[in-house]
N, C-alpha and C positions, 0 to 999 in steps of 0.2 A: 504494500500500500504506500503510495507515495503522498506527499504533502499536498494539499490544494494547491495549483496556480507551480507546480511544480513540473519540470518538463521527469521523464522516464530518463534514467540515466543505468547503464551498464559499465561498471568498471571492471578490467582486466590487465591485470598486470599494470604497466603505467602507461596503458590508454585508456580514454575514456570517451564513449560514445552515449550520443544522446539520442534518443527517437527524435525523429524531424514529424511535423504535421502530418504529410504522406505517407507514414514509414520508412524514410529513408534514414539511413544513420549517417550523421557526420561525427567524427572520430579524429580525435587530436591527442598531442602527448599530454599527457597531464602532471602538473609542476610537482614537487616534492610537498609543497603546503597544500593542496589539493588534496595529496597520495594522505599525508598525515590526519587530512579533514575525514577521510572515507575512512581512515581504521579508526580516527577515534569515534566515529558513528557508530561505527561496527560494534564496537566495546561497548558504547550503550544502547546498542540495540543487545547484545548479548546480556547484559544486568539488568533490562528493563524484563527480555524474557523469564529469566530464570525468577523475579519475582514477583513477574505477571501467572505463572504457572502454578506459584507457592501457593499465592491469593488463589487464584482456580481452586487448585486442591481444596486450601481450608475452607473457603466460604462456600462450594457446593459440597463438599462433606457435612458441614456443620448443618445447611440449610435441610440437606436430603435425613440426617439426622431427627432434626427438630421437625417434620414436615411428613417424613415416610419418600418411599421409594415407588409408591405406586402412582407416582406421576413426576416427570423430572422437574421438581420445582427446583434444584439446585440449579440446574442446567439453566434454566428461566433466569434466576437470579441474577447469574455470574451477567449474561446475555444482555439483561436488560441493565441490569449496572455496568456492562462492557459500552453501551450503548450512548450511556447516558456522559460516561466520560472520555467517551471519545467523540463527541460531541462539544465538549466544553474543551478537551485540548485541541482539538480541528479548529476552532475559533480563536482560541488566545495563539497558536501556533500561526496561524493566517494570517492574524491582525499586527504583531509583533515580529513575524519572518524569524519563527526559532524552532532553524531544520533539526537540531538537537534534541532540543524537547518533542519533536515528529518522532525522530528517534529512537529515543528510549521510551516514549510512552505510547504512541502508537504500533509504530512498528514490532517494538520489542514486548514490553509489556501487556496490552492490549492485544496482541496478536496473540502471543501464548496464554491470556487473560479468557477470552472470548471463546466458545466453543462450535462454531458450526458442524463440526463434526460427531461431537456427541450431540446437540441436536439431532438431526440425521437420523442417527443411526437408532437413537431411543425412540422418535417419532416413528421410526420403520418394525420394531421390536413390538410398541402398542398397536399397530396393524397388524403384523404375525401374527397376534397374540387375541388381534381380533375386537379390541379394544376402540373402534373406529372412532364412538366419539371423543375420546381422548387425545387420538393421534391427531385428528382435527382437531382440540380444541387447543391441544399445543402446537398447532402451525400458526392456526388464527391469533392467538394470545402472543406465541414467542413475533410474529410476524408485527404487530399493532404495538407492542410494549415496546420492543427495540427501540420500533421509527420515531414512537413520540418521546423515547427517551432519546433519543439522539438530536431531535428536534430542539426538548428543551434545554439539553446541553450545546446544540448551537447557541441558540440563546443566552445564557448564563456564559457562554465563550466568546459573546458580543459579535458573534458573527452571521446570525440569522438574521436580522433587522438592520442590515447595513448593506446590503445588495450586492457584497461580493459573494463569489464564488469560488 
């Protein structure tokens, strides 16, 4: 996931290509202070993971705990609070130009934060199982909760009501 207002960029070795509008790539050397900016991303895209993952664990264990297992309400939780704060760093990230903070919190932590996969695959488990209006009600739900928490985290990230994008 890249920043808003951010072009696609692929580094390799010490070039660095960028998606052109078309698709074409143009590719140039990229400087040493470039090369230093991409590993220190790297690094906090690597620490924002490992404690966007922790957060996963603890708060949909704890929620599926308090809650039971026979609906993924943790999975909901993580989803809809992954939603709501990346929404509010998509906005202060936007308004402020802080690829770093893109970095470590979106990319890294909110990336291993958020589960689309366990969604999925639990939503798939409640149809096997025959479960339809549940599988449904956790497409409907996980699908409505997300978007208005993302929504209101533009918002509160002052980027909703300011007409960029």
């Amino acid at each position: 996931m890249t920043p808003p207002n951010a072009g696609h960029s692929v580094t390799a070795g010490a070039n660095i290509c960028r998606q052109g509008a078309w698709a074409g790539a143009i590719c140039e050397q990229e400087s040493k202070e470039e090369m230093g900016t991409s590993l220190y991303h790297m690094l906090l895209v690597c620490l924002g993971a490992a404690l966007g993952g922790a957060a996963r664990f603890f708060l949909s264990g704890l929620v599926g705990r308090r809650f039971g297992e026979t609906f993924p309400w943790g999975t909901m939780a993580v989803n809809v609070s992954g939603a709501l704060a990346i929404g509010i760093v998509a906005g202060t990230a936007a308004r402020h130009d802080l690829p770093g903070l893109w970095a470590f919190a979106v990319t890294g932590g909110l990336g291993s934060y958020t589960t689309v996969s366990s969604f999925s695959l639990q939503t798939l488990a409640l149809a096997r199982d025959g479960e339809w209006l549940r599988a449904g009600g956790n497409i409907l739900l996980s699908l409505v909760l997300t978007l208005a928490a993302a929504a209101v985290g533009l918002a509160l990230g002052g980027l909703w009501g300011s007409g960029a994008s």
